[in-house]
N, C-alpha and C positions, 0 to 999 in steps of 0.2 A: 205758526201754531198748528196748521194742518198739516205738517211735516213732522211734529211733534208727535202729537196722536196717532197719526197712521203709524210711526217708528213703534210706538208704545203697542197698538193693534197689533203687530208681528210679533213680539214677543209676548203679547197674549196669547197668542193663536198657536204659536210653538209651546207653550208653555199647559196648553190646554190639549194639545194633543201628541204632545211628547215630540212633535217632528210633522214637518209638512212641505210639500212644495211651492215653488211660486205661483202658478198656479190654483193649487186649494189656501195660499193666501190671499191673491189677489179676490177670489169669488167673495171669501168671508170678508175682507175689508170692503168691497165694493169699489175696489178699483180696477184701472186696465194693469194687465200685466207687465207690463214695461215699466208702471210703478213701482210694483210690487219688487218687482229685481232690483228697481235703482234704492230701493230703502234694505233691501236685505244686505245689501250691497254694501252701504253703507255700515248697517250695524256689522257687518262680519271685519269688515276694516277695526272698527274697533275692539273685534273678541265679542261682542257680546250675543254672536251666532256664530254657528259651523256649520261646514254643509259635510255630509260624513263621506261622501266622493265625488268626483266629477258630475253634474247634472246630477246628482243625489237627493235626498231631501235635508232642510235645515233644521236644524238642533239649536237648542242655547248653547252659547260657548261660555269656557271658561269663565270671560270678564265679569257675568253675573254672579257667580262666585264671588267674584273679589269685592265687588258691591255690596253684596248678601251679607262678605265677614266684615266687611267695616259699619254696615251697619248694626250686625248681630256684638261687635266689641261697643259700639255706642250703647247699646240696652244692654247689656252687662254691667259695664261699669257705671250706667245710672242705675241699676241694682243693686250693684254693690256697696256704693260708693255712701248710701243712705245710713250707716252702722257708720260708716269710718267718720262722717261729717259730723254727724250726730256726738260723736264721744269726744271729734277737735273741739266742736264748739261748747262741751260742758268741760272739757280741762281748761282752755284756755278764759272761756265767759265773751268772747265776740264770734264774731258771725263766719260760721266754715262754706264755702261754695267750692262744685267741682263746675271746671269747664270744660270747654271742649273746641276744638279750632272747628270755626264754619264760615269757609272762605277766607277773605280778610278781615275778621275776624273774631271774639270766644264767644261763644253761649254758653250761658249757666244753666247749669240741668241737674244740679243739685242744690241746696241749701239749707242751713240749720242754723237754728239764734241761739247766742248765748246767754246766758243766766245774765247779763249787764242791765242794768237797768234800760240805757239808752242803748239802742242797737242801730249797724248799718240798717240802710236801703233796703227792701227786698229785690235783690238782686236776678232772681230765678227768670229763665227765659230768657234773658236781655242781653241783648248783644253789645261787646262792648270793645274798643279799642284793640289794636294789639299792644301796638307801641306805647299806652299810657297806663298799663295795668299789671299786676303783678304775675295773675297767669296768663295774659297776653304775651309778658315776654317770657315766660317759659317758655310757649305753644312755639310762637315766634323763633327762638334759640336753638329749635330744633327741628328747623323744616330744613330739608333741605339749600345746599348754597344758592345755587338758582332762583328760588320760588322768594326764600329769606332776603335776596339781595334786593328784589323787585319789589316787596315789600316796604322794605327799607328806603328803596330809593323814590318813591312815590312821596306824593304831599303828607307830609305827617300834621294833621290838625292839632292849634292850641285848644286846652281847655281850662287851665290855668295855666303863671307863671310858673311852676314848676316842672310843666311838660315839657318831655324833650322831642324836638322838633327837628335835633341837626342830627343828621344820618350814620356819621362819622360818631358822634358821640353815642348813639341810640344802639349801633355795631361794636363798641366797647363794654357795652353795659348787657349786650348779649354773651359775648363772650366769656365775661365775670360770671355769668347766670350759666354759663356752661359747665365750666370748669367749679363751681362753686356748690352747684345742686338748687340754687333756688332762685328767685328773685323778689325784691321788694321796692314800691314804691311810695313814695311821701307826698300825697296831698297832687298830685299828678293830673290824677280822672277830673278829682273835686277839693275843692278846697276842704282842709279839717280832715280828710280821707287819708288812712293810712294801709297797707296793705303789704304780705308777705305771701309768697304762692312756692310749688314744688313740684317736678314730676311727675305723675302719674308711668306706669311703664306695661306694656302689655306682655304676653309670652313674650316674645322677639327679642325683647330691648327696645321696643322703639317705643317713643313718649306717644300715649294716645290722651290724654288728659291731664290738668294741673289744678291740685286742690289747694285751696289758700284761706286767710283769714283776713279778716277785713275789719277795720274799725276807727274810733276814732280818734285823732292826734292824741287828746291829751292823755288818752287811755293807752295807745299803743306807742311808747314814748321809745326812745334810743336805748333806755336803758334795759328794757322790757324787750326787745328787738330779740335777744340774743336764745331767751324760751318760746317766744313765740314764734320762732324759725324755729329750735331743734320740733318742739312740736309738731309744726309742719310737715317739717321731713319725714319723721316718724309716721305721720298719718300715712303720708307719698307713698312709703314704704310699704307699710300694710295692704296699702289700694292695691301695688303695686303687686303682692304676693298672692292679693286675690285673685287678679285676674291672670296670672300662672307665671309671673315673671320670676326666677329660679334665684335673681343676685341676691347681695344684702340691702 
């Protein structure tokens, strides 16, 4: 943890005075200088400093950048994202949530009830599954092969009889969610729990979130499945143009 904080004191101390050296770090963190290097050291390994020449002083680098826009795309889209859920959940009358992957993984950092008498769970904040939930396997469907694989290959917890637990099957059901545009699950997370989810898409194309609807069986039946997916996608769609994605 003291590894931690001191890391964090350097890019304070660069950040507070535009650039410094080991030296005028080490005095302000109150370490020896040989700290001071083996931590600047470290962070420039990762991009998250530059030194701007040989024995120079250090700069923030690039990496904080890429930190900054994945955090600055998460508060957008929980900005945005409050309109598009809001108008799923009075078309459809159950509950809209956006997610968002955090680690292994969603958090919900949106949600809106619908006009149903009986409504899901309050969903918001809560971390939940990847593998047993409808924008989990979106989130999931679109990580990378690597990161997706190790996911998959890990213990997949039951939580009902309907969770899917085998890796092989759970890697077919991604696939379908690929190729498909959405994914949905029946009673998976919880029993009585029904649940349909969609992309979210950022400039790039790449998926930064999956907005879905959730409710319960006898409400969200097989037959009802087929509006309350295009709905979905539609909402995806929209998110997806707000936050400057160009396709259809």
């Amino acid at each position: 943890m003291q590894s931690v904080d001191r890391a964090v004191g350097v890019l304070e101390v660069l950040a507070r005075h535009g650039g410094a050296g080991v030296t005028q770090i080490a005095d302000e963190l109150g370490v020896h200088k040989s700290t001071a290097f083996r931590l600047v050291g470290v962070l420039e390994q990762h991009g998250l400093v530059d030194q701007e020449r040989e024995r120079g002083k250090y700069h923030l680098g690039a990496g904080i950048l890429r930190l900054a826009g994945a955090a600055a795309i998460r508060l957008d889209v929980s900005q945005e994202s409050g309109p598009v859920c809001r108008r799923l959940a009075e078309e459809v009358g159950e509950t809209a949530n956006l997610a968002v992957l955090d680690g292994d993984a969603a958090v919900n950092i949106t949600q809106a009830r619908g006009a149903a008498e009986v409504s899901a769970h309050n969903w918001l904040g809560r971390r939940t599954p990847l593998h047993a939930t409808a924008s989990g396997k979106v989130l999931l469907a679109q990580l990378p092969t690597a990161v997706g694989d190790r996911l998959v290959a890990g213990v997949l917890p039951r939580f009902t009889d309907a969770t899917v637990t085998d890796a092989g099957e759970l890697r077919a059901q991604l696939e379908t969610a690929r190729r498909d545009g959405y994914a949905v699950t029946s009673e998976e997370l919880e029993e009585g729990l029904n649940a349909v989810a969609a992309p979210v898409r950022g400039h790039d194309g790449g998926v930064i979130a999956a907005i879905g609807v959730s409710g319960p069986v006898y409400r969200m039946t097989e037959d009802r499945l087929p509006t309350l997916t295009q709905a979905t996608v539609t909402a995806a769609a929209d998110l997806s143009h707000r936050m400057g994605y160009p396709g259809p």
